[in-house]
C-alpha positions in Angstrom: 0.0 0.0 0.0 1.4 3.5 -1.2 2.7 5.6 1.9 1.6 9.2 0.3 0.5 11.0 -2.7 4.0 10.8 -4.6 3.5 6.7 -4.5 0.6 6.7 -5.7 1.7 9.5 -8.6 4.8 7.3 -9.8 3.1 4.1 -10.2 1.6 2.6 -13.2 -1.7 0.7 -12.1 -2.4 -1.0 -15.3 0.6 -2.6 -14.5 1.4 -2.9 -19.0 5.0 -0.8 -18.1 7.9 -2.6 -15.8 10.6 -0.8 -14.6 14.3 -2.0 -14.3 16.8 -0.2 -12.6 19.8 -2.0 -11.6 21.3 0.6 -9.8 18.2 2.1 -7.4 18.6 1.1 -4.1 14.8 0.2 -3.9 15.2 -2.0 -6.4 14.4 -5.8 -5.4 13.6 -8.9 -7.5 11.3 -10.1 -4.4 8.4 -11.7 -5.3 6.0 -9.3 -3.7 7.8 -6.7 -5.9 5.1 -5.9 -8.6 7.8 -4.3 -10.5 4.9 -1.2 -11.9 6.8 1.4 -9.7 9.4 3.7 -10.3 9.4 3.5 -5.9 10.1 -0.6 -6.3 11.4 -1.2 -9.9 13.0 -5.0 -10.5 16.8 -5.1 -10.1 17.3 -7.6 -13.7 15.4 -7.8 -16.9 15.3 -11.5 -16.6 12.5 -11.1 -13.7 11.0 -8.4 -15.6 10.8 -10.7 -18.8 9.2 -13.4 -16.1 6.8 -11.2 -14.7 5.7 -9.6 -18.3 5.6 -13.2 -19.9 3.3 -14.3 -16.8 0.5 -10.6 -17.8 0.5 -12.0 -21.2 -0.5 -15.7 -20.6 -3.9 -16.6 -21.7 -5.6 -20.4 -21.5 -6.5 -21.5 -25.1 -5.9 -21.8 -28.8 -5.1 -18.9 -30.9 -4.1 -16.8 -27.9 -1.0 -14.7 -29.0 -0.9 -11.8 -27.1 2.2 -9.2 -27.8 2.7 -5.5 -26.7 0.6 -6.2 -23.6 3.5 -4.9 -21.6 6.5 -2.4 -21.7 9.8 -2.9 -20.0 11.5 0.4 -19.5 15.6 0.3 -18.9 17.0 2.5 -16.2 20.5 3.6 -17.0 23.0 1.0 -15.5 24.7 -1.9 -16.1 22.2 -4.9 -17.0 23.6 -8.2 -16.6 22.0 -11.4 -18.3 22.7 -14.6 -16.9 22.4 -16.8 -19.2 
């Protein structure tokens, strides 16, 4: 639950943009991180591509979804591990 006004300003409640920022220091790969913050952004992509993967799932045939979400890159170094 957003502490104050500036919270609630900052994040994105549709929840179609992610936010990766390797270098904030509020940034967490937890998995009560909802990653639709610029407060609480994911530390990796790779959790970001998990989390925007999981938003575009959808039971049945003929049920390619694409651009249902936005992953927006911080400045920082991004590591993959692949």
């Amino acid at each position: 639950m957003p502490l104050n006004k500036l919270d609630n300003f900052i994040k994105n409640t549709e929840g179609r943009i992610l936010y990766v920022s390797p270098s904030d220091l509020d940034s967490t790969d937890s998995i009560t991180n909802s990653g639709n913050s610029l407060a609480r952004p994911f530390k990796t992509l790779q959790r970001a591509l998990i989390e925007s993967a999981r938003f575009s799932y959808v039971r049945g045939r003929n049920n390619d979804i694409t651009e249902k979400t936005t992953i927006l890159l911080m400045p920082g170094d991004h590591i993959i591990d692949n």
